[in-house]
N, C-alpha and C positions, 0 to 999 in steps of 0.2 A: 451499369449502375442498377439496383435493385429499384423496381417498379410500386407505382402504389404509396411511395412516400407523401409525407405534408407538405404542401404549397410555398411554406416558410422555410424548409428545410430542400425543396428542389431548387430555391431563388439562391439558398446559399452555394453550390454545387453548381449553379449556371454562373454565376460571377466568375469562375476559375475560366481561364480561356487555355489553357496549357498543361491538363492533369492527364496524366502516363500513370496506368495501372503499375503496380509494383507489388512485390511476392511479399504477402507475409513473412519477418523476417527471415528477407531474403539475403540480406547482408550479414546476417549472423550465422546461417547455417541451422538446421533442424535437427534436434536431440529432446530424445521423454525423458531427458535429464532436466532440460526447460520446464520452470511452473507451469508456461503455459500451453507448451506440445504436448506434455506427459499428463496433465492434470486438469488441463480444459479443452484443450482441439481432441487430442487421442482418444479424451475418456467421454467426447461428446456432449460434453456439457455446454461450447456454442458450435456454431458452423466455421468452420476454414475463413478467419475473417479478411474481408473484400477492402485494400486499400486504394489511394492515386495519391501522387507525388504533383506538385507544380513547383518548378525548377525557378521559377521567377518570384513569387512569394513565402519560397521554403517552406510549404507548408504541407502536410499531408492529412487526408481527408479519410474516414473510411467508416467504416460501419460493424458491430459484433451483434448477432442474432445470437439468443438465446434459444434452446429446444425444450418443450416442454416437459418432457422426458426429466430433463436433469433438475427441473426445479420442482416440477408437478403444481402445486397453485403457490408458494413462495414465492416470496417478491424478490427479485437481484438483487442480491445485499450489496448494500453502497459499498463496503469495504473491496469486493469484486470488481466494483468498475473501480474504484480507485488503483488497485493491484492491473487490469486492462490499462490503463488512461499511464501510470508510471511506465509501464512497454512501453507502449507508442511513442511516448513521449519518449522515452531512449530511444527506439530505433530513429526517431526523425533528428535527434543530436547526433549520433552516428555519420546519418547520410547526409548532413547540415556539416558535419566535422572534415570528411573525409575529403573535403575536397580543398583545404588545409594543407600544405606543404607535410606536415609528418603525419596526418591524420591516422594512416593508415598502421603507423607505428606506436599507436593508444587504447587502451582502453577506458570506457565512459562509465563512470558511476554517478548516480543522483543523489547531490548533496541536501536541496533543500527541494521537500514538495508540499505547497499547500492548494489548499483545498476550502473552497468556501461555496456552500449551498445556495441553491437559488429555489429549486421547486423539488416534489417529489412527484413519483409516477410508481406507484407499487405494482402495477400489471405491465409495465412497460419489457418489452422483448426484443427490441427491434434498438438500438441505440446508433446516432449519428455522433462522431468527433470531427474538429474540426482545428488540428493540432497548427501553430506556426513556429518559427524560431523567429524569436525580435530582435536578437543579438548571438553575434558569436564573433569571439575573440578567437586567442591564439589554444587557448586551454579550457575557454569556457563558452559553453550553449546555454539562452535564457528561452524557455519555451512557453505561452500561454495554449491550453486547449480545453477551450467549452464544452460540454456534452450536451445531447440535446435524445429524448426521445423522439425516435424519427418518424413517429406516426403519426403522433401529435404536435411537434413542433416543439413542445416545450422546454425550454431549458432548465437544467436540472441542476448544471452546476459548473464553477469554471474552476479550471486549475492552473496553477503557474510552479514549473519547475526551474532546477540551475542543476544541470551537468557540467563536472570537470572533468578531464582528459588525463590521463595517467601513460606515461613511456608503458608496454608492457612488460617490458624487463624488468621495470620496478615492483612487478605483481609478483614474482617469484620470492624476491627477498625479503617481502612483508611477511608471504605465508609462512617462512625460515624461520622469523622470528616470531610468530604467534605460536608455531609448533614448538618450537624450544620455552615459549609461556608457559602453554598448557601442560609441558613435562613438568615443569618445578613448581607451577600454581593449577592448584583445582578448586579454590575457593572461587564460589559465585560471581561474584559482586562486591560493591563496595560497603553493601550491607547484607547481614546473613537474610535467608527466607525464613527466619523465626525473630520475630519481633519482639524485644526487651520489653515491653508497656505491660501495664498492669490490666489493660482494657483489650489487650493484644489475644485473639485467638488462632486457632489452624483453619487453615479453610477445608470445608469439608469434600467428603469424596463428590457430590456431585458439583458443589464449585469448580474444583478441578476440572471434573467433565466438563462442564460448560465452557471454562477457556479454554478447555483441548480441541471442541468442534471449532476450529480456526475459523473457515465458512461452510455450508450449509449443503454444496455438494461433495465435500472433503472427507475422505475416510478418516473415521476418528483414528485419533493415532498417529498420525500426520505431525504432528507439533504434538510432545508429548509433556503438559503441565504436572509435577511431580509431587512438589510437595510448597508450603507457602502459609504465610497467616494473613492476618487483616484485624487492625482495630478503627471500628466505626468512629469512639471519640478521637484520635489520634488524625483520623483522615487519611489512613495508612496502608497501603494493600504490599506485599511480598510474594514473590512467586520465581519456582525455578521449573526451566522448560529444558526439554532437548527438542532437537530440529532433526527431522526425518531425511531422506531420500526426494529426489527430486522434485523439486521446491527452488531451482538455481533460476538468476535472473542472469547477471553476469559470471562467467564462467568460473566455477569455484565458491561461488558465495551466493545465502541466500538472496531472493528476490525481493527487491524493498518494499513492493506491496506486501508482501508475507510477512517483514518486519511492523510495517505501520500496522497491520489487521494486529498480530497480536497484542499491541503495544494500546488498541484502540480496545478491544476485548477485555485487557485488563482494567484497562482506564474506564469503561461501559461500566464492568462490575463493580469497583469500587464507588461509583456515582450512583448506582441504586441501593447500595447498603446505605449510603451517607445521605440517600434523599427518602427510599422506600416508595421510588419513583421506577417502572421498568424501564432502562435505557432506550427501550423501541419503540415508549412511545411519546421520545423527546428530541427533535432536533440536535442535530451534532451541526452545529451552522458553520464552523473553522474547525480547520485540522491543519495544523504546522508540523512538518517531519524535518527532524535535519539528520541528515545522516555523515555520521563522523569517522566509522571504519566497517569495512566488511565483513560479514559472518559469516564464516567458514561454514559451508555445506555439512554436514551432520553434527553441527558443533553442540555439544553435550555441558551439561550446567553453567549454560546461561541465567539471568537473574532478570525480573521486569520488579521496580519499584515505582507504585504512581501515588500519589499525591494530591490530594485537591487545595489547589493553591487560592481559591476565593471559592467565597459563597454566597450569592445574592437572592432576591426574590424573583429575577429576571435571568439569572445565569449560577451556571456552575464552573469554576475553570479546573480541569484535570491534568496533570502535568506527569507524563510516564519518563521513564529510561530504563534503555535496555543493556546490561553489562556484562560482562565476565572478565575476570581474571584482574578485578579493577579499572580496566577499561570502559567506557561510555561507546556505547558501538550506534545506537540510533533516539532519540529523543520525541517525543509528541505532543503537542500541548493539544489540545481538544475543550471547545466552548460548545455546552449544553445551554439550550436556552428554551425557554420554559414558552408558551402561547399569552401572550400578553391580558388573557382574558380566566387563565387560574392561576394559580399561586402555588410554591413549593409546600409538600406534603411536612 
């Protein structure tokens, strides 16, 4: 165990009487085809992160160091540990699954992930998780896991996800028929990325940039936002992306942190045009992901539509979806909530 931690955070880690180091997904195998072998362990953005497993509370514990290198004085963008915290959270439904009569014959996708804020840490480099499975069925893993800065103690936020189990055989015939989609439809979405409204503009080139830098150690380009409009009185933002090169969480398809960042990105932009608020410096307090089908690895004119579905003096609620080909592939409501001490701009 790494040395030097908070007193709060060593009482947690002495409670376990039974934790066996275990490999960084070591059950899945290592490919820089992974978002996070190819795009954070390989390109040094954290250290090789340090887990244990406890075989009697299903839970597994571990730690990601960031290097200072790859952030230089920016803060870990929450979207980052959430795209970290969704892993984990897979790998321990995995090894929670596998021991499951067919476990070994499924693959795990994460159907719903939320996310609700507790504190922030902007210099924090050091993070503690502290992942459990509360439940698992025959097909399904229900996991909660806290994060905590591990220097300080503090908790920053908890999460609660729901993995289902998929035969893998059944993953062949999906992609069959998403590729036989994509030959006969190349329309977007269920709405074009040019918006009919009279109030409706293009977004501009560095809009675009802005969603295209996915997170903040990522080569732009990475997630490529193409073209798209936005009307401020409508509450309206459109936008069409391609999905780059390794960026996979589960095999074949992106990785659902990758889905939620951009889906939050867009939903960020659209809540400072409609507030004249910068989205950073206002609490994201909830984030609800449901994820409904998987996005094929280099998948090219995709559509992100968000919405702001309320607007208070206390909150903003933003409500995205991510589509192609008329399908609904991932979804995200996000509550902006304002310092009870000023008021919307």
């Amino acid at each position: 165990m790494p040395t030097g931690l908070h007193a709060a955070i060593q009482n947690r880690i002495d409670a376990f009487q039974d934790l066996t180091p275990v490999e960084f997904h070591g059950l899945w195998g290592h490919s820089n085809a992974q978002f996070l072998e190819g795009r954070m362990v390989g390109a040094g953005v954290i250290d090789v992160p340090s887990y244990w497993y406890s075989p009697s509370s299903r839970s597994c514990l571990g730690f990601w160091k960031f290097t200072g290198q790859s952030l230089d004085n920016d803060a870990v963008q929450e979207t980052t540990l959430f795209t970290l915290i969704d892993d984990v959270m897979g790998e321990l439904a995995y090894r929670a699954f596998i021991g499951t009569t067919k476990g070994k014959e499924h693959i795990g996708f994460t159907v719903n992930l939320n996310i609700k804020k507790a504190d922030m840490a902007p210099n924090a480099r050091r993070f503690f998780f502290e992942a459990t499975a509360e439940s698992v069925t025959e097909r399904k893993v229900a996991i909660k896991c806290p994060l905590y800065d591990a220097m300080t103690g503090k908790l920053l936020l908890v999460a609660r996800a729901v993995f289902v189990f998929t035969p893998i055989a059944n993953i062949a015939k999906q992609t069959n028929v998403e590729d036989a989609n994509s030959d006969r439809d190349h329309s977007p979405g269920s709405s074009d990325v040019v918006l009919s409204l009279p109030s409706a503009r293009s977004l501009a080139a560095d809009e675009l940039y802005q969603l295209g830098q996915v997170m903040n150690f990522l080569p732009h380009g990475t997630i490529n936002h193409t073209r798209g409009s936005i009307s401020v009185d409508d509450k309206r933002l459109v936008v069409s992306l391609d999905f780059g090169k390794n960026i996979s969480g589960p095999p074949i398809y992106v990785h659902g942190g990758i889905l939620g960042t951009v889906l939050f990105n867009a939903s960020a932009l659209l809540f400072t045009k409609h507030t004249g608020i910068s989205a950073t410096l206002i609490d994201a307090a909830e984030r609800d992901i449901n994820y409904h089908r998987g996005v094929p690895l280099e998948c090219q004119n995709a559509a992100i539509e968000a919405t702001v579905e309320s607007s208070g003096n206390d909150k903003v609620v933003v409500f995205a979806t991510l589509m192609r080909n008329k399908h609904v592939y991932t979804t995200l409501k996000t509550i902006f909530t304002f310092p009870q001490s000023s008021s919307k701009l």
